[in-house]
Structure formats: C-alpha cells, structure tokens
C-alpha positions as CSV (number, residue, x, y, z in Angstrom):
1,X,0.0,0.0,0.0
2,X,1.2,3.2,-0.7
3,X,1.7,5.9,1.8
4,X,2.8,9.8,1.9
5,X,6.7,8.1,3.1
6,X,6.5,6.5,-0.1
7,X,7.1,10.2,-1.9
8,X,9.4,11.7,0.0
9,X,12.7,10.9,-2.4
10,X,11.0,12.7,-5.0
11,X,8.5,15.8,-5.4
12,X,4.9,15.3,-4.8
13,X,2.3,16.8,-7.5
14,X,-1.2,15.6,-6.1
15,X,-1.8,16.3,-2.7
16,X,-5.6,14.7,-1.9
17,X,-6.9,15.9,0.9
18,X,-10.2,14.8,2.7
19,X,-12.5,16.0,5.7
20,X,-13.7,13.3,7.9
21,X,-16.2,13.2,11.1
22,X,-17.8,10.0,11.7
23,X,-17.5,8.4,8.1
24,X,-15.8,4.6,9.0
25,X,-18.7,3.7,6.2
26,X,-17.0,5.2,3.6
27,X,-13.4,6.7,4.9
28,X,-11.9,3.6,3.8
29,X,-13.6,3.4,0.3
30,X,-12.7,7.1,-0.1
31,X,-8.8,6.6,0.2
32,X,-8.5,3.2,-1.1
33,X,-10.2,4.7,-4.4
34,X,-7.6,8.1,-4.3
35,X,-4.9,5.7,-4.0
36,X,-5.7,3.9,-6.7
37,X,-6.5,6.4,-9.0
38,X,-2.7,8.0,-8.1
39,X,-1.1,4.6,-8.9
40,X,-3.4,4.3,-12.0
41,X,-2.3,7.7,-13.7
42,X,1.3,7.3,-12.4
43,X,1.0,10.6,-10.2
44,X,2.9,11.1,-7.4
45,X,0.5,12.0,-5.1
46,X,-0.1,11.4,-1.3
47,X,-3.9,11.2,0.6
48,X,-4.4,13.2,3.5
49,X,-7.4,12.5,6.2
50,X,-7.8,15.9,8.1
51,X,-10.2,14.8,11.0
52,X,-12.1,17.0,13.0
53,X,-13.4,14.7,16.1
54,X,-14.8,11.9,15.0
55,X,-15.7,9.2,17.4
56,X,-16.1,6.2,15.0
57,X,-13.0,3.8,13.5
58,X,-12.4,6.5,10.8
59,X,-9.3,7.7,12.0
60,X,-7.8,3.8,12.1
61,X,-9.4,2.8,9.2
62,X,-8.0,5.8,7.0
63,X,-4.3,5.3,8.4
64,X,-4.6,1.4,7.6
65,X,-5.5,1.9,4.1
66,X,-2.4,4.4,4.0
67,X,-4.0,8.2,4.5
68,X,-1.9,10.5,6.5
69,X,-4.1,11.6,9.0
70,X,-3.9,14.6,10.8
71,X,-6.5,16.1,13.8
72,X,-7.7,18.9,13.7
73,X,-9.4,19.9,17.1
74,X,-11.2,23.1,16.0
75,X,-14.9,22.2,14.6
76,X,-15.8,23.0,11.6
77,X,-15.5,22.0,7.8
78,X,-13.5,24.9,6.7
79,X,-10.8,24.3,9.7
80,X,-10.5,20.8,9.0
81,X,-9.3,21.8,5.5
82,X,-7.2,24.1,6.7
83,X,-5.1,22.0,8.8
84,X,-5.3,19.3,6.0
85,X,-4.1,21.8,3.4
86,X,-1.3,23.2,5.7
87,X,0.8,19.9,5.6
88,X,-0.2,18.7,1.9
89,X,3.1,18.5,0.0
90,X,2.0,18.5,-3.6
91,X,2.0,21.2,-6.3
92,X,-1.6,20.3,-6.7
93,X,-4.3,20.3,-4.2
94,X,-7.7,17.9,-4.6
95,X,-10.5,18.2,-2.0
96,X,-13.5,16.5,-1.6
97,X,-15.6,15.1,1.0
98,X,-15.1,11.9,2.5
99,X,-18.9,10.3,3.0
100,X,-18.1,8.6,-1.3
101,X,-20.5,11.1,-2.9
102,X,-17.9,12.1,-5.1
103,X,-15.4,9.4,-7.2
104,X,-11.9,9.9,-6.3
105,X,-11.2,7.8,-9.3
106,X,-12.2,11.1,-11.5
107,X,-8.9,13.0,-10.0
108,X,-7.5,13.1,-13.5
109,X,-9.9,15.4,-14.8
110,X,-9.1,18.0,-12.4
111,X,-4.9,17.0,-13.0
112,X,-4.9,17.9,-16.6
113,X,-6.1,21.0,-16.7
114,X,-3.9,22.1,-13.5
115,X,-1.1,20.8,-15.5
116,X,-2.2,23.0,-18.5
117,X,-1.6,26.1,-16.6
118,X,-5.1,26.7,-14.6
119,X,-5.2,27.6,-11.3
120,X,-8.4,26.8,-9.7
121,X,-11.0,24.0,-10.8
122,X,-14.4,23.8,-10.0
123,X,-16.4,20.7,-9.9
124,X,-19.8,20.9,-11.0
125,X,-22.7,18.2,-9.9
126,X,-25.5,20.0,-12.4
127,X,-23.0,19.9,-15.5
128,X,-22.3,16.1,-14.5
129,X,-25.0,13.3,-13.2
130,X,-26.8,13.4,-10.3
131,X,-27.7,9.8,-8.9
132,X,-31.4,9.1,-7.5
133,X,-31.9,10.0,-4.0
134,X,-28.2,12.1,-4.1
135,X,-29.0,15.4,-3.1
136,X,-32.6,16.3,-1.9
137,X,-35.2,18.3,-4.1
138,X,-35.2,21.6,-2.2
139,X,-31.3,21.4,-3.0
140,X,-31.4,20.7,-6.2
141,X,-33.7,22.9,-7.6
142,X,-34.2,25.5,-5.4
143,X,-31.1,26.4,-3.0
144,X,-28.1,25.1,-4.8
145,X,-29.1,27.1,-8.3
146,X,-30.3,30.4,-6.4
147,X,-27.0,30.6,-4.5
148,X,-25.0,30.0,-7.7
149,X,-26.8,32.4,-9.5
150,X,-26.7,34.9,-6.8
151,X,-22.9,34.4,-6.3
152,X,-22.1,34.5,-10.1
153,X,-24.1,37.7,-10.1
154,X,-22.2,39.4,-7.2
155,X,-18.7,37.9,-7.9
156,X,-18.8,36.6,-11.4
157,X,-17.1,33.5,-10.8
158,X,-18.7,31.8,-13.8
159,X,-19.0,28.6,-12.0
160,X,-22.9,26.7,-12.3
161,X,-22.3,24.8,-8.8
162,X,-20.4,26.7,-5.9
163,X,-21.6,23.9,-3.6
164,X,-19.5,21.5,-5.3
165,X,-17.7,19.4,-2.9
166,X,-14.8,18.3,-5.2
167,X,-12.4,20.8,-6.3
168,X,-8.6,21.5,-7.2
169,X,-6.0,24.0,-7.3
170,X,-2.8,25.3,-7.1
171,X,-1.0,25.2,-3.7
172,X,0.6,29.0,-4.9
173,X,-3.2,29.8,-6.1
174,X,-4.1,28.0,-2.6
175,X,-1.7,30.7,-0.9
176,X,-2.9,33.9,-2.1
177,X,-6.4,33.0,-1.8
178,X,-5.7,32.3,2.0
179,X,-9.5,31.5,3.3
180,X,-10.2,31.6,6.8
181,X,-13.8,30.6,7.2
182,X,-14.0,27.7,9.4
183,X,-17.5,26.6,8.6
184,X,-19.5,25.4,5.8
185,X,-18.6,28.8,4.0
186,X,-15.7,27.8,3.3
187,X,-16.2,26.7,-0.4
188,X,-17.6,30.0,-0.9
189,X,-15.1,31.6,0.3
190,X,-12.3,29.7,-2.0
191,X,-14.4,30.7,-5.4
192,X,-15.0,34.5,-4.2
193,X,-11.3,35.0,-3.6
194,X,-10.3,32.5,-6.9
195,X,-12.8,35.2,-8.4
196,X,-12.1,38.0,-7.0
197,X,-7.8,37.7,-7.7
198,X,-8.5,36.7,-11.3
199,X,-7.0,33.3,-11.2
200,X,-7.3,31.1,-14.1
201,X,-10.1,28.9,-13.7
202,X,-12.4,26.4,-15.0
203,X,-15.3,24.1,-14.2
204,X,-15.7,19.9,-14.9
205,X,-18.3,17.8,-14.8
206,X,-18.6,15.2,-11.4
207,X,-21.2,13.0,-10.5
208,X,-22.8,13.0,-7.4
209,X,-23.4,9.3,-5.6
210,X,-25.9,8.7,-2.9
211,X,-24.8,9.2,0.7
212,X,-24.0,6.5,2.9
213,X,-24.7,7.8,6.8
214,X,-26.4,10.9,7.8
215,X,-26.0,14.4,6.4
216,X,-24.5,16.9,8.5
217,X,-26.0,19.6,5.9
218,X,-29.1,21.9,7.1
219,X,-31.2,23.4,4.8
220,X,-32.9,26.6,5.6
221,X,-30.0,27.0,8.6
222,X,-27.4,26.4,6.3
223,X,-28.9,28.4,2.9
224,X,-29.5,31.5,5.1
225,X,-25.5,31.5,6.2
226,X,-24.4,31.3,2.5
227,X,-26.3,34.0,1.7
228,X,-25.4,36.1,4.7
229,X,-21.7,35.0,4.1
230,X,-22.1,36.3,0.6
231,X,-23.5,39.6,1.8
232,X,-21.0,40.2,4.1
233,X,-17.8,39.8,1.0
234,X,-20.5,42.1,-0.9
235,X,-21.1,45.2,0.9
236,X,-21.8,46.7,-2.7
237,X,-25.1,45.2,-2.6
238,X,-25.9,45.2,1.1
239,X,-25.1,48.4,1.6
240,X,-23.6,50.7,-0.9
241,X,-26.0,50.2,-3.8
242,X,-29.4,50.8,-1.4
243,X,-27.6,53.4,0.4
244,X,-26.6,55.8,-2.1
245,X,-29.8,55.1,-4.1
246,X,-31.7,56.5,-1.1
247,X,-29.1,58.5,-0.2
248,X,-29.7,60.7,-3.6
249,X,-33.5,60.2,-3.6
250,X,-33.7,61.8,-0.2
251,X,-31.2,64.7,-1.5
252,X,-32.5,65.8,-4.0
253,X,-36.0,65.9,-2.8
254,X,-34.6,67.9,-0.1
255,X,-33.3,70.4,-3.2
256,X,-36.4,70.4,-4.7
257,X,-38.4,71.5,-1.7
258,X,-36.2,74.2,-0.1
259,X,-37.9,77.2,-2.0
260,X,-41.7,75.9,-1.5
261,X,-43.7,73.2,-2.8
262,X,-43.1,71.2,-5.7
263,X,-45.0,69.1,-8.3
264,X,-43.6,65.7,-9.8
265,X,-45.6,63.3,-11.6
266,X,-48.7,65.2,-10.7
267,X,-47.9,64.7,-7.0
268,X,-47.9,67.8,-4.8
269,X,-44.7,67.7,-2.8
270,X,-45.2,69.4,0.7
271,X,-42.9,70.5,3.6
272,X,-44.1,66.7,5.1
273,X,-42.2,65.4,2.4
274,X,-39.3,67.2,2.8
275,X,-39.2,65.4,6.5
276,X,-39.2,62.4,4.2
277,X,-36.7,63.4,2.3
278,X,-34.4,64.3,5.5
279,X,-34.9,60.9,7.0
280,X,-33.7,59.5,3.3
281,X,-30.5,61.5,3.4
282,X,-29.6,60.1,7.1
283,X,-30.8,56.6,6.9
284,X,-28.2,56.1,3.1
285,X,-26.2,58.1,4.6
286,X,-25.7,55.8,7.4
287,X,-25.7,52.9,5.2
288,X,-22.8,53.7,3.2
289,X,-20.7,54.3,6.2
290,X,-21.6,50.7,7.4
291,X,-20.5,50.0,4.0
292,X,-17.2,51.4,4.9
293,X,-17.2,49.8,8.1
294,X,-17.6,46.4,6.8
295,X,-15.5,46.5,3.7
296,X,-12.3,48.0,6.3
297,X,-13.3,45.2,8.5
298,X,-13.4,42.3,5.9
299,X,-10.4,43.9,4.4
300,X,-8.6,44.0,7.5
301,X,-9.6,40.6,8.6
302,X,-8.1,39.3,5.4
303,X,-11.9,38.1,4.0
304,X,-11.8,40.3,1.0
305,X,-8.8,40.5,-1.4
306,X,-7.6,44.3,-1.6
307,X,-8.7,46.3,-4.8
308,X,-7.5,49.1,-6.3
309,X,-10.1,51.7,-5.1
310,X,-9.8,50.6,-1.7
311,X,-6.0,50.9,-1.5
312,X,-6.1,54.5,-3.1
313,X,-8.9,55.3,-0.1
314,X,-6.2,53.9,2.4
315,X,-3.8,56.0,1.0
316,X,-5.4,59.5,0.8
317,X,-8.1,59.3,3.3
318,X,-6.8,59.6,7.2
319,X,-8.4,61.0,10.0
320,X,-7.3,64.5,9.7
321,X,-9.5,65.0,6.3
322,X,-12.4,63.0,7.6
323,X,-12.3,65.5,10.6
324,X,-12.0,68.5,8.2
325,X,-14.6,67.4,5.7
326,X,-17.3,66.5,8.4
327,X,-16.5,70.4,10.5
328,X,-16.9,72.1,7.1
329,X,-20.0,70.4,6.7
330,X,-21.3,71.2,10.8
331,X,-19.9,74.9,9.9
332,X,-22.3,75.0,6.5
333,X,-25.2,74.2,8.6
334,X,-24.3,76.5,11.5
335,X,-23.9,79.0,8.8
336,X,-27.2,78.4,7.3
337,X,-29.0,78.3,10.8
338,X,-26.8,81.5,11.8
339,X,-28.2,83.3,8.5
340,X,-32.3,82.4,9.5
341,X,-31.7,83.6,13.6
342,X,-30.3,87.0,11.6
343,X,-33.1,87.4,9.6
344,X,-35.3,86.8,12.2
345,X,-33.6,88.9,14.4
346,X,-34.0,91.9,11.9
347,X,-36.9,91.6,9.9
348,X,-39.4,89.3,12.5
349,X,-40.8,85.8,12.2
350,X,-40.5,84.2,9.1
351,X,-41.2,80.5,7.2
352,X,-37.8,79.0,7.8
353,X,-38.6,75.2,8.5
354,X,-37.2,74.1,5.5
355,X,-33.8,76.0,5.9
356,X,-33.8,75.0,9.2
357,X,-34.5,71.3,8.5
358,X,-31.9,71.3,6.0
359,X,-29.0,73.0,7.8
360,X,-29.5,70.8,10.5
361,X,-29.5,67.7,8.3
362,X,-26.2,69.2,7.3
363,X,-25.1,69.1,10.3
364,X,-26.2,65.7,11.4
365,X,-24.3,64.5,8.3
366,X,-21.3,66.7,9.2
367,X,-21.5,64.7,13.1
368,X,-21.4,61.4,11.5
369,X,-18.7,62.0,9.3
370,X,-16.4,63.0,12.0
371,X,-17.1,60.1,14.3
372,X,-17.2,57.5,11.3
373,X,-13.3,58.8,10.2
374,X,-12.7,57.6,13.8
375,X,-14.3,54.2,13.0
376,X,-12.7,54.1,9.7
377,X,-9.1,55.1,10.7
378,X,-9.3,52.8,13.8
379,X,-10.2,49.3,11.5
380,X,-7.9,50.5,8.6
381,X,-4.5,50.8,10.6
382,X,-3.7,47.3,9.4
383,X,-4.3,48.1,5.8
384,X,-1.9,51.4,6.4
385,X,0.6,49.3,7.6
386,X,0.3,46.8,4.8
C-alpha cells in the first residue's frame, strides 16, 4: 500500500486531501479509491485524512488503508481543511468530501487542466450526473441554483455549482487565496477570492453518488448562512448600492423642496415630504458608512482581497481629512442656521422650517462623518501598515 513516506525521495504533484467526522462507512472506500487512481495515472501523489473529532474507527481505518491523517481539534468543515491543506506537499491540491458522494477515481480530470496552466478547478454536480436520491429536491432545484446564481451575479465567478464538494487548485493559487472561514462557508469563500484575484479557472463535470450515513447539511439554517456569508464579502449590494440610491432620492428631494412646494408626476410635494426626504439622506447616509465599516473590517480581517479603489482610499483618506470634511460640513449648517436667527432677528418671524430642517441635516451628516473617520481610521490601521 502506498503511503505519503512513499514520496518523499521525490517531489509530490497531487496532494488529496479529505475532511472526515464520523465516516468509518466510507473513509476507507474514499482513500483506497484516491490511492488507486494515483497509482493508475502514475502521479505522485499522497492522501491526507484531516479529521475533525470523529468518534467512529475513521481515523484507524483511513491510516490502515495508507491516508496520513492529521486532527484537527477546532470544529468545523473549513478548519479541517485548513489544517489538512497546511501539511499537503503537492504542487496540486484535490479536496472532496469523504462520505463517497464524489469518485476519487475522477482525480485526472481535475490534474490535466492544473497541469495545462489553470489555477483553480471547480467541480460541477448539475453539468455532471446526479444519482437518484443524491441530493434532496429543495437542493437541487431551489437552494443550490439560487445561491450559484446569486454568487455568479455578485462575484462573477462563472462557475454553475459553488456547492460542489470536489475541487482543485494550485498550492501558490491555494496561498494567495488564504481562506479563513472555518464553517461550511468555506467553499464560498475559496471561489469569491479564486474570483475576486482573477485566477485562471475552470469548471468539470462530477457525478454525485448517494450518501451513505447521515447528512451533516441543514437546509434553511445552512442556505441562510451562505447567503449572509455572501452579503457580508459584498457590501456593494448590502449596503452601498441601497444606500446611495436613497441617499440621492432623499437629497435631492430635499433640493427640490427648499424654495416651496413642488409638483412631480402630478404629486404635490409638501414641507411633510421634505421630512421624508431628510430621514432619506440620514438613513443612506448611514448605510454607506456601514459600507465602509464592513468593507475596512473584511479587508482587515483578510476576507476580502484588496482592490485598487480601496488601496487608493487607504492612501489618501486619514483622519485628519475626515475631521476637516465632516467640521466644514457642521460649519455649513451653522452658517445656514446663523443666516435664519439674523433674519429673524431683523426683519421678524419668518417661514424657515425648511432652511432649518436642511441646515440641520447638514449638520447631522457633518456629526457622522467625523465620528465615522474615527471608526474608519481605527479598522484600517492594518491596511496602512500593509
């Protein structure tokens, strides 16, 4: 039987490495089939069980049919391919689950194109066959499309499965993706960074075989934390986009209604509306500085890749500015109120409320600008120093 000692006098090029937690029904099948395929296509290539706690005979019956195991005591998927990934040797990395859903024996379709210069390879269950009974209906048709289609829309990866459990690439392409989610997200997380650096990439057909044991996967639980996870790399769309839409709207409503009433669409726009309109400008206005905060705080935790308007912010934007631009702002609106109390001081009561109501939008703008540059400049010192 071949082992990972049986490599060492010469480079390694197929590092296999598999997740395990409870699978002595199919462990053994698993490796025995990624062994065979390595001997098969004359690779050399090691197996590597990463197990995170199981309780079962996995662990001794993956290192009898040769696997290196290693134990990874953090829970989680994503950690215990981290650990496994660490101490893989090869120039090429396979993953895929250990429960047999996926054929190891398949490792060659993922080996060419690695070896024909592409850097990360996505397996795809839809573009391959699906065996009765493999993955329920709601997955099938409902979740696993709709979070492919919504991650291809926010991160273009191009790929029609990102739930795929097989995949391959690069150890260098491994390295600058560097993923740290230690859950389920972790797929996601390798194909928005393979996206999001550009790396050469492509996508094969796999089969999918019916389970043997239980499914550790939860639907709705599960669904709703890819598509938070996604969010959260995509502040674009969770806060950006509907923030500066309203953020506009509520602007230049305010605009329109500062000299009196207006019309639009036939719709008589009163000094109710302007309230409206003030509430618009605050509320976008507040979600494009969450924006900022979670885009400096993915950034800084190393979820996002950096891009180049982000490292030009970190470079011209410090405190110092933010401080200046949100005190210009609280002067305008001091100014503006200052400019109503002298009128009213010299010629008598007059209709101010909508100068008033929009110097002191001003001015609340002006606040949160100062206090978010604080925010901002505390989460970014990392990238600074980067």
């Amino acid at each position: 039987m071949q082992t990972v000692k049986d490599y060492n006098s010469s480079p390694i090029e197929i590092s296999i490495v598999m997740p395990c937690l409870n699978e002595e029904k199919t462990i053994g099948v698993c490796v025995e089939k990624a062994f065979r395929a390595i001997r098969e296509s004359g690779i050399k290539g090691e197996v590597i069980v990463s197990d995170n706690g199981s309780t079962d005979k996995s662990v001794e019956i993956a290192k009898k049919e040769g696997a290196y195991v290693v134990v990874q005591k953090m829970k989680g998927y994503g950690c215990a391919y981290q650990l496994g990934i660490s101490v893989a040797k090869g120039k090429y990395i396979i993953i895929g689950d250990s429960d047999d859903t996926y054929d190891f024996l398949d490792i060659m379709k993922f080996v060419k194109p690695l070896r024909q210069g592409y850097e990360f390879i996505n397996g795809s269950r839809t573009k391959g066959k699906i065996h009765n009974g493999a993955m329920p209906f709601l997955h099938r048709y409902f979740g696993n499309p709709m979070l492919s289609f919504i991650l291809n829309i926010f991160f273009k990866s191009g790929f029609s499965d990102v739930y795929c459990g097989m995949k391959a690439f690069t150890k260098e392409a491994y390295e600058k993706i560097r993923p740290i989610s230690c859950g389920m997200e972790y797929a996601l997380e390798l194909i928005i960074k393979a996206s999001g650096l550009n790396l050469k990439r492509m996508e094969v057909p796999v089969d999918l075989y019916l389970r043997k044991g239980e499914s550790k996967l939860r639907t709705f639980r599960d669904g709703w934390r890819s598509l938070r996870f996604m969010l959260m790399y995509c502040p674009n769309y969770l806060f950006f986009i509907p923030g500066g839409l309203v953020f506009l709207t509520g602007f230049a409503g305010m605009c329109l209604s500062l000299n009196g009433p207006f019309i639009l669409f036939n719709h008589k726009f009163e000094f109710h509306s302007m309230i409206f309109f003030s509430m618009s400008v605050l509320f976008g206005f507040q979600l494009i500085s969450l924006g900022f905060f979670a885009k400096t705080y993915a950034l800084t935790e190393g979820f996002l890749t950096k891009n180049s308007f982000f490292l030009k912010f970190y470079k011209t934007f410090n405190l110092e500015k933010g401080i200046l631009l949100g005190s210009l702002l609280i002067i305008l609106g001091i100014l503006i109120v200052f400019s109503i109390v002298k009128a009213w001081f010299f010629l008598g009561p007059l209709e101010q409320g909508r100068k008033e109501l929009f110097a002191f939008t001003i001015i609340l703008i002006g606040i949160q600008v100062v206090f978010s540059s604080f925010l901002i400049s505390l989460m970014g010192i990392k990238n600074k120093q980067d």
